[in-house]
C-alpha positions in Angstrom: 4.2 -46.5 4.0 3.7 -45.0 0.9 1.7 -48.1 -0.9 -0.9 -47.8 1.7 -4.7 -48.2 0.4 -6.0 -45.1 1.5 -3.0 -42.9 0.6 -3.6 -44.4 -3.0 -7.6 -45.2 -3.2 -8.6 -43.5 -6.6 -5.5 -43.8 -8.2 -4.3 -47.2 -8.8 -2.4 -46.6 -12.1 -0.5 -44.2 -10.6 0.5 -46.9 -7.6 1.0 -49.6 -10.0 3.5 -47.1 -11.7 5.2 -46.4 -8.2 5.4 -49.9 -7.2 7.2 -51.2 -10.5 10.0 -47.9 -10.2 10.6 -48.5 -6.8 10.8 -52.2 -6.8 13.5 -51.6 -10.3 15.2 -48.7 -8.0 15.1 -46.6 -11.1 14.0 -43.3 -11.9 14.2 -41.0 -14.7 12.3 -37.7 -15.3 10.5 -36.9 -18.6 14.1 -35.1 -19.5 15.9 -38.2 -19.3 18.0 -37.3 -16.1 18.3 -40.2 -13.2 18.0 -39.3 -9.6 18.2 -41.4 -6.7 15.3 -43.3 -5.7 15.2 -41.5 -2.0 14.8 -38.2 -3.8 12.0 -39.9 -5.7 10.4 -41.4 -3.5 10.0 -37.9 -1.9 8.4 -36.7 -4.9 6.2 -39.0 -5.7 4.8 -38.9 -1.9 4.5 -35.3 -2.6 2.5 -35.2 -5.6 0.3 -37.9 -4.8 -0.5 -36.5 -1.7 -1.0 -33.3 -4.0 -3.7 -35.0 -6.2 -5.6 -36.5 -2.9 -5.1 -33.1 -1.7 -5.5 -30.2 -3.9 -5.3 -27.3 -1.6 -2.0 -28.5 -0.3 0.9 -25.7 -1.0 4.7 -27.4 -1.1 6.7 -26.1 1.6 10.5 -26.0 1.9 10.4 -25.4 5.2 8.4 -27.2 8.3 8.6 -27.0 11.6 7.4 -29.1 13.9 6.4 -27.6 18.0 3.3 -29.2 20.1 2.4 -25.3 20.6 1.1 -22.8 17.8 2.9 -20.0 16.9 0.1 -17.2 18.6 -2.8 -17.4 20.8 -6.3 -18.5 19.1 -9.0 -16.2 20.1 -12.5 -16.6 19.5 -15.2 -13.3 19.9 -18.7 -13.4 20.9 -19.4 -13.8 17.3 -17.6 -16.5 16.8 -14.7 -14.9 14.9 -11.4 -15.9 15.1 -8.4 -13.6 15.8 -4.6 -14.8 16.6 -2.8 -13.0 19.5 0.8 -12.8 20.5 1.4 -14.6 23.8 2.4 -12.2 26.6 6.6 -12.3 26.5 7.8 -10.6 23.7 11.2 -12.6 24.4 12.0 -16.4 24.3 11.2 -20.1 22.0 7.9 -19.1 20.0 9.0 -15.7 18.6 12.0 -16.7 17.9 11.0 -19.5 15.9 7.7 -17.5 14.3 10.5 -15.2 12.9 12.6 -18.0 11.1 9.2 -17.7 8.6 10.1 -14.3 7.3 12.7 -16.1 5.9 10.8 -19.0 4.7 7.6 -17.5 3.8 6.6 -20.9 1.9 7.2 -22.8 5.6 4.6 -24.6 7.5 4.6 -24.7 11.3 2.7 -28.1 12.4 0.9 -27.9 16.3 -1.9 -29.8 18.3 -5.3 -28.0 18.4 -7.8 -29.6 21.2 -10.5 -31.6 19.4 -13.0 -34.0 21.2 -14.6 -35.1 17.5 -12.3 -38.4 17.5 -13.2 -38.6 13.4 -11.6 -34.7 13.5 -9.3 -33.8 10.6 -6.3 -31.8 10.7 -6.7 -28.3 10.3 -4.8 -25.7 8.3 -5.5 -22.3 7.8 -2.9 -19.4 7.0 -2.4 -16.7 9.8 -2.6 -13.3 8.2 -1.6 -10.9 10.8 0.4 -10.4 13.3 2.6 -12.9 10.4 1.8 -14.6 7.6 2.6 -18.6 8.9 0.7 -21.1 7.2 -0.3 -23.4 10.1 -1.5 -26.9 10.2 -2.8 -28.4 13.5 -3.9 -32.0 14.0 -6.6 -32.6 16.4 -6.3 -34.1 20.2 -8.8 -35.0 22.3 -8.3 -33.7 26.1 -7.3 -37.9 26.9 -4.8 -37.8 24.5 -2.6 -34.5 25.3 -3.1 -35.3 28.6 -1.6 -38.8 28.4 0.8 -37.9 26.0 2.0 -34.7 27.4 1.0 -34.8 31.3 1.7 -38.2 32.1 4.0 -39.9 29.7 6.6 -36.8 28.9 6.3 -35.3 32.3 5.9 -38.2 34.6 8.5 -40.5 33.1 10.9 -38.7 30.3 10.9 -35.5 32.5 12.6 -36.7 35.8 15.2 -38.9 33.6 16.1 -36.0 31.4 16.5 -33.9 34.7 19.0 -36.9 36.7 15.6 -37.3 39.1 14.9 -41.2 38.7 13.9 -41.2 42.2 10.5 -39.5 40.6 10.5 -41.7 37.9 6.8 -43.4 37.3 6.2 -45.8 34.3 2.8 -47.3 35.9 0.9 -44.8 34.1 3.1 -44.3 31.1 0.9 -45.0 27.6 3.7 -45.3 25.0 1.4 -46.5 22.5 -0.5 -43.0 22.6 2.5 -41.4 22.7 3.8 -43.0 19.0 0.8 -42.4 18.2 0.8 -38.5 19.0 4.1 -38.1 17.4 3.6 -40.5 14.1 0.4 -37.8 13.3 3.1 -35.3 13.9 5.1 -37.2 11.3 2.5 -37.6 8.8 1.5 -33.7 8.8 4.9 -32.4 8.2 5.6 -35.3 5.8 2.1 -33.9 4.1 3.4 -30.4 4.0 7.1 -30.7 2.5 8.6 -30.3 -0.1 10.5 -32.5 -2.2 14.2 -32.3 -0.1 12.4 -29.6 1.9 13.9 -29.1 5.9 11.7 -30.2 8.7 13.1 -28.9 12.1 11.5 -30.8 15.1 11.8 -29.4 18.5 11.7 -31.3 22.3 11.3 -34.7 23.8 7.5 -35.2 23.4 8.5 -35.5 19.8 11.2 -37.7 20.1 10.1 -40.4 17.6 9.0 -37.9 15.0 12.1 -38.3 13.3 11.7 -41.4 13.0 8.4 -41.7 11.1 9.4 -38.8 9.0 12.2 -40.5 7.2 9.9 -43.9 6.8 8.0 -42.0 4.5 9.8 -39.5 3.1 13.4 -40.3 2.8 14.1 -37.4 0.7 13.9 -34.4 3.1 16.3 -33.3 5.3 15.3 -33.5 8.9 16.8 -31.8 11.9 15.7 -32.4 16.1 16.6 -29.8 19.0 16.5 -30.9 22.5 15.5 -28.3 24.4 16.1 -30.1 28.2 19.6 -31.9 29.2 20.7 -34.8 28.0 20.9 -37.1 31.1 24.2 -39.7 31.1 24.0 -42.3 29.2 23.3 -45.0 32.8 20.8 -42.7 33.4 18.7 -42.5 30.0 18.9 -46.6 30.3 16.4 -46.3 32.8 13.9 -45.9 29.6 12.2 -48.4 28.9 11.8 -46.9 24.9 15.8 -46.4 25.1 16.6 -47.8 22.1 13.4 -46.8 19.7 14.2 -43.4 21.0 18.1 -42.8 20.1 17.0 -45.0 16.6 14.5 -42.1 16.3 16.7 -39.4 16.6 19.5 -41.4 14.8 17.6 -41.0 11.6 18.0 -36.9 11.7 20.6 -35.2 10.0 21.3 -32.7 12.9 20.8 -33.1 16.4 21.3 -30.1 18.2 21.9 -28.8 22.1 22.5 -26.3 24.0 25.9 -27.7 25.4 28.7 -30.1 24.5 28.1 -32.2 27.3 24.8 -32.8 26.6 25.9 -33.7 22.9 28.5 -35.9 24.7 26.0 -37.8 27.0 23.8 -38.1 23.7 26.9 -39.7 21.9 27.7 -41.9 25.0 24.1 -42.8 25.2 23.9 -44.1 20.9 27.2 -45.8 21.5 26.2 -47.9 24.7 22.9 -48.8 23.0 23.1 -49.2 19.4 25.9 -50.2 16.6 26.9 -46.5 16.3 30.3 -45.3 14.9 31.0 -42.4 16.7 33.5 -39.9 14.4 36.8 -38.1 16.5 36.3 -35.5 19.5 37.1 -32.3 19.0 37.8 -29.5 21.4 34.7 -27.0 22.0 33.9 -24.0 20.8 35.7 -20.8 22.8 32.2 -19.7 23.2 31.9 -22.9 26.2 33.7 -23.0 29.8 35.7 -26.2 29.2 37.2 -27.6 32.8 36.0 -26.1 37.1 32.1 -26.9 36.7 29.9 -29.6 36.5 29.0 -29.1 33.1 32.3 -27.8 31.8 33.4 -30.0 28.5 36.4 -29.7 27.3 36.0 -31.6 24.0 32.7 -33.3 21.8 31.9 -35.7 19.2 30.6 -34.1 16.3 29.3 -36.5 14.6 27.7 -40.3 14.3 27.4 -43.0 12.0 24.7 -45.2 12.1 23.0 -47.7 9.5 24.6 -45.7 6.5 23.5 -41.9 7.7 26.0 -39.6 9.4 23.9 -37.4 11.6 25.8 -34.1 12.7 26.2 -33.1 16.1 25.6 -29.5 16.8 25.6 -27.4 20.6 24.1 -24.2 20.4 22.5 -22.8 23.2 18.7 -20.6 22.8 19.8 -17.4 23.6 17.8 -14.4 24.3 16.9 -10.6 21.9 19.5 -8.6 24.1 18.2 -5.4 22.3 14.3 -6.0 22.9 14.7 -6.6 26.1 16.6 -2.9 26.6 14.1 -1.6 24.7 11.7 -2.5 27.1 14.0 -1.6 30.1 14.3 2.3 28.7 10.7 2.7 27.5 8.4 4.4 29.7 6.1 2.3 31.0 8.7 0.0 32.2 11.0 2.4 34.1 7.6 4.1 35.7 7.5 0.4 36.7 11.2 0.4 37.9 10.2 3.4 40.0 7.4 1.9 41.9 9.5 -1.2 43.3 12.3 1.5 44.1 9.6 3.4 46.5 7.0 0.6 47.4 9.3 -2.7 47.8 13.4 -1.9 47.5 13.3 1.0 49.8 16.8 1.7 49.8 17.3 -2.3 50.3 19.4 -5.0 48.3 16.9 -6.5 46.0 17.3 -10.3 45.1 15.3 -11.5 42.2 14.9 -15.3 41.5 12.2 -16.2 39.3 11.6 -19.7 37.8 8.5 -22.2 37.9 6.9 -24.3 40.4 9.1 -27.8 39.4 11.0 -29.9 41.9 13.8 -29.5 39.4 14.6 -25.7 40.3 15.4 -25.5 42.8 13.3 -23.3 45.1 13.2 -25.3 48.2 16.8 -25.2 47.9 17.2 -21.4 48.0 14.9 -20.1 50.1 16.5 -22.6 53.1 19.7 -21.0 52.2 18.0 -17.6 52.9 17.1 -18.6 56.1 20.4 -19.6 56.7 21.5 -16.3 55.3 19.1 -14.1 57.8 20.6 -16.7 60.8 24.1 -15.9 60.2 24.1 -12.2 59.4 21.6 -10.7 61.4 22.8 -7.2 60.3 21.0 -7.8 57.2 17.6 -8.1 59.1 15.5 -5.2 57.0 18.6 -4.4 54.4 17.5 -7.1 52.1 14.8 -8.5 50.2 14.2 -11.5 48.1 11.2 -11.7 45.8 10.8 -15.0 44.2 8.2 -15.4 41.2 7.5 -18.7 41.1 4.5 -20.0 38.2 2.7 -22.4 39.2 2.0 -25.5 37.0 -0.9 -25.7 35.3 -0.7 -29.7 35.1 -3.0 -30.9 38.4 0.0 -33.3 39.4 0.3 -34.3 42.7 4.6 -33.5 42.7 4.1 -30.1 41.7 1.0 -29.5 44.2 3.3 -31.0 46.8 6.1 -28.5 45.9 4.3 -25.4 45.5 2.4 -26.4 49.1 5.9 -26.5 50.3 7.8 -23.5 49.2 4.6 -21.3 50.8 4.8 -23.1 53.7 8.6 -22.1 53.6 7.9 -18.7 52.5 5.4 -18.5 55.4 7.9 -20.2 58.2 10.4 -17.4 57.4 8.5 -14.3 57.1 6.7 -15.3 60.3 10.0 -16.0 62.1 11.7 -12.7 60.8 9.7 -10.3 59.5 9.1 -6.8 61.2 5.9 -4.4 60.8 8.4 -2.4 58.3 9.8 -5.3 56.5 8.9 -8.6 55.2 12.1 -10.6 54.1 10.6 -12.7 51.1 7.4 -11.1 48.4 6.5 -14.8 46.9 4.1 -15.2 43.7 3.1 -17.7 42.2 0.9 -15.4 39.5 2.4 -15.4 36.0 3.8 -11.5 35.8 3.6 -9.6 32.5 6.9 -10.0 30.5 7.0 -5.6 31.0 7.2 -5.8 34.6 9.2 -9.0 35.0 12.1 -6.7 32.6 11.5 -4.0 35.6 12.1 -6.7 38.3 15.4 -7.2 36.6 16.2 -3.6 36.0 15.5 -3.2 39.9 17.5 -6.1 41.4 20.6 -5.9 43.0 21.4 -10.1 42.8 19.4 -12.8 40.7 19.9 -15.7 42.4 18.7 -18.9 40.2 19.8 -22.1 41.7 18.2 -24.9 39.9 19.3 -28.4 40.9 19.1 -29.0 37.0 18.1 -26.8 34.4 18.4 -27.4 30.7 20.1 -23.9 29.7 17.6 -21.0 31.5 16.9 -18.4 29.9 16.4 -16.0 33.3 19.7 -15.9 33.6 20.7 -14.2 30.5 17.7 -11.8 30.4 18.7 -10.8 33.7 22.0 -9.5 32.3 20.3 -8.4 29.6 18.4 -5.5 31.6 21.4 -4.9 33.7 23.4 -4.1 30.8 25.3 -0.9 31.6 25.0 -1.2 35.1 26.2 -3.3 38.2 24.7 -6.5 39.8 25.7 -9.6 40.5 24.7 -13.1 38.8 24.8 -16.2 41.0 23.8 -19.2 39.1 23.8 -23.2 39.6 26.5 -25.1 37.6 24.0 -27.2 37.1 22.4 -25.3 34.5 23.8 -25.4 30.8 24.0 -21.3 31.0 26.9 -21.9 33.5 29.9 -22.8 30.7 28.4 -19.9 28.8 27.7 -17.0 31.0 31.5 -16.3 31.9 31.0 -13.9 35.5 28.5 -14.9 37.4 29.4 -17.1 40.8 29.1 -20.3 39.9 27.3 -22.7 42.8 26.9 -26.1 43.8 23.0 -25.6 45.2 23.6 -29.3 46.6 25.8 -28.0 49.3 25.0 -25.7 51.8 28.7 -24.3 51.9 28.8 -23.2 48.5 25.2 -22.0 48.6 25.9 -19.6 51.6 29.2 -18.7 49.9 27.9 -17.7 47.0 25.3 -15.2 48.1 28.0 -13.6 50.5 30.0 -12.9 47.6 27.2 -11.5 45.5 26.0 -9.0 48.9 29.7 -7.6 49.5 31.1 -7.6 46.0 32.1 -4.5 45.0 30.8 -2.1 42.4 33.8 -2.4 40.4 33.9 -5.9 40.6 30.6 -6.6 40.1 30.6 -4.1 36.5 33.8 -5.8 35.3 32.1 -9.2 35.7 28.6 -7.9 33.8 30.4 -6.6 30.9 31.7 -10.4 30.4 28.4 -11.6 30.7 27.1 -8.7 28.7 29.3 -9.9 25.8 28.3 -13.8 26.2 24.7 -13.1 26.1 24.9 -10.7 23.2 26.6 -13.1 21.1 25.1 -15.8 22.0 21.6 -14.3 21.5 18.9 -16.3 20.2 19.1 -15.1 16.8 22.5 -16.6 16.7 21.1 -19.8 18.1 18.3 -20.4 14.9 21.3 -19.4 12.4 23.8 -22.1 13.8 21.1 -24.5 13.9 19.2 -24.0 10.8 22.7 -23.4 8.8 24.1 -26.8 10.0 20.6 -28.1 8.8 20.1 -26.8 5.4 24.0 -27.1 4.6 
């Protein structure tokens, strides 16, 4: 990779030079010293990328997301500006932060590009933060294949234990490595000699990969931001094995969970010639045995083709304190006061908010409403549910067939029990502004989020986020890695209409004190497991 033509063209001495160290395996600086010829090879990719490129700045740090750190916005005029998105909380400014520590980092995203001869860009973001950004260029055929089709057609419903929705047909692998080796090649072109390149997700599983082809001297680190299926269940890939050799070549792999570091351990050994080092009992931080994802003990780490890569569960968390900023500030509690007087009306408010994905659940919850308003017909006008539910953006028939059928749902049972002065269910399926969603919690009685898989979710914890101080009840699907972390809320099975119906009993009649007692243990997992912790534990396991 690093003998190539074009990476060289104009310098041949300095190639002929290369090829004779690395082929001797020695190296020696101008001081005499010797260092390995990994680290060399690292720096002498670096500077001759640096004489090809002169306005290239070395970076310690790169990170590696498909989305840029703000919004591009272009005037009339043709300026450019950069906005924050709308949620104040949550991945992007959370990762935008980490560069106030590492102001010499470079983040590396797509930009939308039809020009198919279009270079990468990079530019440096001034305000609202200095981030030097670099963005290769798509064209609309290839995000779409890439991102719409092959991540979310067939890695999607394997990641989420849905092989039933499981399409190949249209898969184009060969875009895909192609999408992730220019991935590759950016943050190789950015970093530093042994600088730390963090990739995040499953569209850039073979990033990893290609980075340590060409620069074996960096240190690079993966987070998986879904679950980890079992390791019968990955098999279904047909990249399997170019995928775990992919992410075998990190130094860190991090999750949100043991378990799925466990499925990802089971997953190497059953597929490749891993060693796979001692298991050792979980963090106190994690629920170890009575739910699904419950883990009592992990492997830490694997060994594979000489490399030990580090296994590391840490799950996103959320910025507890912005998020009762936001709760207390005015705007948001005139907010609070409107859904007290136009929508709670003295009523039990149930919030549930997630997106339109056959992975969350919604179908699922709204039936057991029904059921709910069936068997308790006291409750007929003494309790509301308002579900916000975002629609995809992606023009896929599976998520146009499940938002078609969760407003046919919501329809059936406001029609069949709803009363001039009360309509059981408010449905939207409008993004709402991160302000008012915070009031929605503030508001709400019970949030009930039942997905039928869900990789952490982050709802959850910013729901007891803006309770905190108060009452309310949490019932959450233990099948959702924020179930062995968020120790109180009623755990359910949303596969089993028993459990469901038992759970949101519990969360209608429990009592004040109860229901306090229980928040203030959640109150204390999600402000210790905030997301700042979450980028520490990673990025410490990484650079150390």
């Amino acid at each position: 990779a690093l003998t190539k033509t074009a990476q060289f063209r104009g310098h041949e001495p300095a190639r002929a030079r290369f090829d004779s160290n690395q082929a001797s395996g020695r190296w020696c600086t101008g001081r005499g010293l010797v260092h390995s010829p990994a680290f060399c090879v690292g720096v002498a990719k670096f500077l001759y990328i640096r004489r090809l490129q002169p306005a290239c700045v070395p970076s310690s740090f790169v990170l590696v997301y498909h989305r840029s750190p703000f919004d591009e916005v272009i005037d009339a005029d043709g300026n450019r500006s950069w906005q924050d998105q709308k949620s104040p909380n949550g991945i992007i400014p959370t990762l935008r932060n980490l560069f106030r520590d590492h102001p010499s980092g470079t983040w590396i995203a797509w930009r939308q590009d039809e020009d198919s001869n279009g270079a990468d860009e990079t530019t440096v973001i001034e305000e609202p933060l200095p981030i030097r950004l670099r963005r290769i260029p798509l064209q609309q055929q290839q995000i779409s294949s890439f991102y719409h089709v092959t991540s979310k057609e067939s890695a999607w419903p394997i990641l989420h234990t849905f092989p039933s929705h499981f399409n190949v047909n249209n898969a184009d692998w060969a875009t895909f490595q192609e999408v992730n080796r220019r991935f590759a090649e950016a943050a190789c072109n950015e970093a530093a000699p042994g600088a730390c390149i963090w990739v995040h997700d499953y569209n850039l599983w073979l990033a990893p990969g290609y980075i340590r082809q060409q620069r074996p001297d960096v240190k690079v680190g993966f987070f998986h931001h879904t679950p980890f299926p079992s390791a019968d269940v990955f098999g279904i890939l047909p990249w399997r094995e170019e995928i775990i050799g992919s992410l075998l070549a990190c130094d860190v792999v991090g999750f949100h969970i043991p378990r799925y570091a466990e499925n990802f351990s089971r997953a190497a050994s059953s597929l490749l010639a891993v060693e796979r080092g001692p298991r050792e009992q979980v963090s106190d931080h994690f629920l170890r045995h009575g739910s699904a994802l419950a883990q009592p003990d992990c492997t830490r780490w694997l060994r594979y083709e000489g490399r030990t890569v580090r296994l590391v569960s840490t799950p996103v968390g959320t910025s507890p304190e912005v998020i009762q900023a936001l709760r207390d500030s005015g705007p948001v509690q005139s907010l609070i006061e409107d859904i007290e007087r136009d929508t709670k009306k003295g009523r039990k408010l149930i919030i549930s908010a997630s997106r339109v994905d056959y992975t969350k659940g919604n179908e699922e919850l709204l039936l057991a409403y029904e059921r709910l308003l069936e068997r308790r017909p006291e409750m007929h006008g003494d309790v509301v549910l308002m579900l916000a539910c975002v629609a995809a953006n992606t023009g896929m028939k599976v998520y146009e067939d499940t938002q078609r059928s969760i407003e046919e749902t919501v329809g059936r049972i406001n029609g069949r029990f709803g009363r001039i002065d009360w309509v059981p269910i408010r449905l939207t399926t409008q993004r709402i502004p991160y302000e008012e969603m915070v009031a929605w919690f503030a508001a709400s009685d019970i949030c009930w989020i039942t997905p039928l898989r869900d990789g952490l979710n982050l709802v959850a914890k910013e729901y007891v986020a803006a309770r905190k101080g108060q009452g309310g009840s949490l019932v959450l699907s233990e099948f959702t890695g924020a179930s062995v972390v968020v120790d109180g809320a009623i755990l359910t099975n949303p596969y089993s209409h028993r459990r469901m119906d038992e759970a949101i009993d519990a969360a209608l009649m429990m009592p004040v004190e109860e229901q306090r007692a229980r928040m203030e243990r959640m109150e204390r997992a999600v402000d210790t497991l905030s997301v700042a912790n979450w980028a520490s534990e990673q990025l410490d396991a990484l650079e150390h």
